[in-house]
C-alpha positions as CSV (number, residue, x, y, z in Angstrom):
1,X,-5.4,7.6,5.7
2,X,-5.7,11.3,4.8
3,X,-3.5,14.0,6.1
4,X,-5.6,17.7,6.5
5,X,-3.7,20.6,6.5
6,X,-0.5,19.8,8.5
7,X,1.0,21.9,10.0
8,X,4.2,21.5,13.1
9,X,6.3,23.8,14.3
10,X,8.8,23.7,17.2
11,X,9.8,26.8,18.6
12,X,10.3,29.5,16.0
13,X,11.3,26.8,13.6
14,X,8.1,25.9,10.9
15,X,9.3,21.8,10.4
16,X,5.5,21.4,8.0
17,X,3.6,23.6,6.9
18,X,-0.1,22.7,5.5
19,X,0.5,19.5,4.2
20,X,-2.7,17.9,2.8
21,X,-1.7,14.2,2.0
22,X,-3.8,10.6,1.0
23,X,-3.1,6.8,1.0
24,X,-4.8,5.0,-0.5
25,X,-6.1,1.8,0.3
26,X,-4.0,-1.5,-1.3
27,X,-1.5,1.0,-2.8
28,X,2.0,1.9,-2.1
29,X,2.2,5.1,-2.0
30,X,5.8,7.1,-1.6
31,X,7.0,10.3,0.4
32,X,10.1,11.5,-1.0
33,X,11.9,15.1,-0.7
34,X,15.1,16.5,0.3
35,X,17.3,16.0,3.9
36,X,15.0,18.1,6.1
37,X,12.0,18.1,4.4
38,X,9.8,17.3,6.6
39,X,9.2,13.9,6.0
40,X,10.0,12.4,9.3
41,X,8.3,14.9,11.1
42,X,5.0,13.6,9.0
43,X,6.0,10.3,10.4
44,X,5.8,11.4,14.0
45,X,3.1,13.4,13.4
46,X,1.0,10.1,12.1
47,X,2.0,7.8,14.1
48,X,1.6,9.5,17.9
49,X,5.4,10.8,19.0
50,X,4.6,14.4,17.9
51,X,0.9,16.1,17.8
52,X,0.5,18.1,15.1
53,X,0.4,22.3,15.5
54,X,-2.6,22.6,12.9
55,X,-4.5,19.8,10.8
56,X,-5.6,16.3,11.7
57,X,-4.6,12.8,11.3
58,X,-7.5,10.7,10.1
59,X,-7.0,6.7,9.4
60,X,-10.2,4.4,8.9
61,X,-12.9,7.2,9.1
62,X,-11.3,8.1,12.6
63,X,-9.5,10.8,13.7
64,X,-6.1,9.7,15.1
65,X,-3.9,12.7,16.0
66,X,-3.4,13.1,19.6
67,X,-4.0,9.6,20.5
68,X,-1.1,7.7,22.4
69,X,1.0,5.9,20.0
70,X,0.3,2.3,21.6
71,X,-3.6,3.3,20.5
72,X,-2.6,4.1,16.8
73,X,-0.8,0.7,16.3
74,X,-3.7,-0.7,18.2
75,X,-5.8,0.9,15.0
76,X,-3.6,-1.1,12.6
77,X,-1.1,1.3,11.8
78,X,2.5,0.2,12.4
79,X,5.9,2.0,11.8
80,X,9.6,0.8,11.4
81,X,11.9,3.5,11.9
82,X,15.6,4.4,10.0
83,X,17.4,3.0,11.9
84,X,17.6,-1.0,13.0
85,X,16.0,-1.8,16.3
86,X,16.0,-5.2,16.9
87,X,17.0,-7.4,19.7
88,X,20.3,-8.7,18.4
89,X,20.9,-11.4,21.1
90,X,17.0,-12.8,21.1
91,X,16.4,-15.2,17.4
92,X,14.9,-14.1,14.5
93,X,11.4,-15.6,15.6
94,X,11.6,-14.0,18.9
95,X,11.5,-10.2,17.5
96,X,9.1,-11.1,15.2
97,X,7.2,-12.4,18.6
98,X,7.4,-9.4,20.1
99,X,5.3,-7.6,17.4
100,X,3.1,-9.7,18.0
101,X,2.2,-7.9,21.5
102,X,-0.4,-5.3,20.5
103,X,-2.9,-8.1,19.9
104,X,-1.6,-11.2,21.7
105,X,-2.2,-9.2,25.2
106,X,-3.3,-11.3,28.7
107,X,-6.9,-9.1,28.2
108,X,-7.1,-11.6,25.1
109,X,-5.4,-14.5,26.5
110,X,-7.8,-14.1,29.7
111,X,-8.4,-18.2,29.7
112,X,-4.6,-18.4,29.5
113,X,-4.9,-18.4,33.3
114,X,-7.4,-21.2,33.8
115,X,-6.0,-23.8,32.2
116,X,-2.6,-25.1,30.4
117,X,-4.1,-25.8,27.2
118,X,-5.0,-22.2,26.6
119,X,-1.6,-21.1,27.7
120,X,-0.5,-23.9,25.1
121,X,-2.8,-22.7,21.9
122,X,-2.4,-19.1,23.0
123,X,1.5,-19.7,22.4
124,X,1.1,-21.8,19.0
125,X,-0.6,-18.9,17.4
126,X,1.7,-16.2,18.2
127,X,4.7,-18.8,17.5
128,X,2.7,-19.5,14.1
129,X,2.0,-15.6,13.0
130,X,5.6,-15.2,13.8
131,X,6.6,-18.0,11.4
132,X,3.9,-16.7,8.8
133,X,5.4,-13.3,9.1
134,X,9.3,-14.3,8.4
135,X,7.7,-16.3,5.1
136,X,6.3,-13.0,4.0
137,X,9.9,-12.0,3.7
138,X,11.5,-14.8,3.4
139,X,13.8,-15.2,6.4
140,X,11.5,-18.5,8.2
141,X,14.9,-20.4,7.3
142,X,16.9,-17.9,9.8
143,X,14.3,-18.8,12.5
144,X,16.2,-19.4,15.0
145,X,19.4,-17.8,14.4
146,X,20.5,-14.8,16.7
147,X,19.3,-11.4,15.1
148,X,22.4,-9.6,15.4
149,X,24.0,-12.2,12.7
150,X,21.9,-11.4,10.0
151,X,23.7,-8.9,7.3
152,X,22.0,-5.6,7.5
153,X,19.7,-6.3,4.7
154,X,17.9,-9.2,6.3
155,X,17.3,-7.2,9.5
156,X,15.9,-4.5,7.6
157,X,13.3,-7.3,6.5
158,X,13.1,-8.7,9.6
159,X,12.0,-5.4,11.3
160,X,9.4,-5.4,8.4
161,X,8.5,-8.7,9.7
162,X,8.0,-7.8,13.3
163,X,6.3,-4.8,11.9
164,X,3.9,-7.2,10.1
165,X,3.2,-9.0,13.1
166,X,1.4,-6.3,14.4
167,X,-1.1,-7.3,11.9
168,X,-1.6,-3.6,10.4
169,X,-3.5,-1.9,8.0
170,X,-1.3,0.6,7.1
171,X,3.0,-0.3,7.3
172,X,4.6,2.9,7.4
173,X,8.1,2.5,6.7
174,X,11.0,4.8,6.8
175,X,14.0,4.5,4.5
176,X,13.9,0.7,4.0
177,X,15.7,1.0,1.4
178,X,19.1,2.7,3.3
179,X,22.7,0.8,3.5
180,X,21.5,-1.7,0.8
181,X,23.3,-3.4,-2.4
182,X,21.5,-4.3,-5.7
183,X,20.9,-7.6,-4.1
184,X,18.9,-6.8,-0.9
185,X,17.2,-3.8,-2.7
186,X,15.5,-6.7,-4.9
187,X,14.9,-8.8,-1.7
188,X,13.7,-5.5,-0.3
189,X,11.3,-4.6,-3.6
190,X,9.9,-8.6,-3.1
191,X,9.1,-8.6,0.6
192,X,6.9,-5.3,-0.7
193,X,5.1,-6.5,-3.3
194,X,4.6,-9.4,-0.7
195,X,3.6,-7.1,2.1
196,X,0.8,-5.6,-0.3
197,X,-0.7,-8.7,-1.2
198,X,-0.6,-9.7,1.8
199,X,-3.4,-7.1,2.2
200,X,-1.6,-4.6,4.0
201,X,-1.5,-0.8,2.4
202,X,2.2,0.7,2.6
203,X,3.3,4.8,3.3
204,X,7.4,4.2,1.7
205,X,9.4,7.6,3.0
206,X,12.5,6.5,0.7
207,X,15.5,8.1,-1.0
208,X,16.2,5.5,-3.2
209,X,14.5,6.9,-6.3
210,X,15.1,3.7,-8.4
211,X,12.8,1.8,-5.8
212,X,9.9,4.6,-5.3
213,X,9.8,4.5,-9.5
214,X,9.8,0.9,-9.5
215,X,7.2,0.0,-6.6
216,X,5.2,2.8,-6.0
217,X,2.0,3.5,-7.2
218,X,1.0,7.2,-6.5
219,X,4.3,9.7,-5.0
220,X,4.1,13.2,-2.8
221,X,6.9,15.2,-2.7
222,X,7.5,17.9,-0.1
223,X,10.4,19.9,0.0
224,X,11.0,22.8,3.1
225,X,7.8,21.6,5.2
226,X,5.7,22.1,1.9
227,X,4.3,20.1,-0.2
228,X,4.9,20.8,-4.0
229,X,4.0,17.8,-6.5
230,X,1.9,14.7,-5.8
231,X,1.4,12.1,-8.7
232,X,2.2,8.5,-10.4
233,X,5.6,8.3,-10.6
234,X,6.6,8.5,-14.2
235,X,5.1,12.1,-13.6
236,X,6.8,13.0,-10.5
237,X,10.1,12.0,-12.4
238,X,10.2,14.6,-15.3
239,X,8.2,17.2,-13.2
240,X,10.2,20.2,-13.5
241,X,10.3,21.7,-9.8
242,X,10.7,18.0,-8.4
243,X,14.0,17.6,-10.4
244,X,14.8,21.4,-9.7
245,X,14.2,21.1,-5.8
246,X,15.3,17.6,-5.3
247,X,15.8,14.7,-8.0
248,X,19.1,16.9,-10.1
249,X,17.7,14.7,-13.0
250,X,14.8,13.1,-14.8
251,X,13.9,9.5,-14.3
């Protein structure tokens, strides 16, 4: 994915300003910068809720900014957001179904309506993805338990997992890392290092500096709507303006 001179502004009020930013394919790569840097903007901007003012969005050789956002996840790339949004009364496999709807539509299913068995195979493979997709993070044992009585770290990985069911390219997710202990960060770090061999490419936006340094293998930094270091991140750590503008110290 490649980011070309971004730019948003709403109103008077510049959110981004020329951002030039790349993923790169089977990496981890981290966004990281102050409270209103502009890092969630970039996320909209990417992933179809805001079109960019200037610059374009380009993902797989395509050009993706001011497509409709069902069309972008269509593309393969999928977001989870800060904040938990799961169907806490539906089981742990049923969100993770639910992800599953960008590819397992009737258009697909079109024999689903000619016969039972079809309806029957069509339902084993999402129910199977579904399963696959909590072993990637390893919740398939809370299968069927109701969503809202997982502790907050398993239904930030289950999110991931309904994310993942999408079957993307690119998993964008924001601030992952937020709420948890030393215990579900580590579950957290595993399910990534999962994700990524599992083939999928992963955008972190994260404040949690211990995980970026730990997991990440190239970091951007933008701080005011600007972007002002990009770099592996035993750079980024002792770069000078990053630990001025936002890191206080060197890691």
């Amino acid at each position: 994915m490649q980011l070309e001179k971004i730019s948003k502004t709403f109103g008077g009020l510049r959110a981004v300003h020329q951002v030039n930013l790349a993923v790169k394919e089977g990496n981890i790569t981290a966004l990281i910068g102050p409270n209103g840097a502009g890092k969630t903007t970039l996320i909209n901007i990417i992933t179809g809720l805001y079109p960019p003012s200037e610059g374009s969005v380009r993902f797989a050789g395509q050009k993706i900014d001011g497509l409709p956002t069902h069309q972008i996840v269509e593309k393969g790339l999928v977001r989870t957001f800060q904040l938990t949004r799961l169907f806490k009364g539906m089981s742990v496999i049923e969100n993770v179904m639910v992800g599953c709807h960008s590819w397992a539509r009737a258009g697909r299913f079109i024999p689903t309506i000619l016969n039972r068995s079809s309806v029957i195979r069509a339902e084993a493979e999402i129910h199977e993805h579904a399963r696959d997709m909590l072993d990637l993070v390893n919740l398939k044992k809370y299968a069927h338990e109701p969503a809202g009585n997982l502790p907050h770290g398993q239904q930030r990985l289950l999110e991931m997992a309904r994310a993942m069911a999408a079957k993307p390219r690119l998993l964008l997710l924001d601030e992952p890392a937020a709420g948890l202990n030393h215990y579900e960060e580590d579950r957290l770090k595993e399910s990534l290092q999962s994700i990524l061999r599992a083939g999928t490419t992963i955008l972190l936006v994260e404040h949690h500096m211990r995980l970026v340094m730990s997991v990440s293998d190239w970091v951007h930094v933008i701080d005011v709507g600007c972007k002002i270091a990009e770099g592996p991140p035993k750079e980024i750590g002792k770069n000078p303006v990053v630990v001025k503008a936002y890191l206080g110290k060197e890691y």
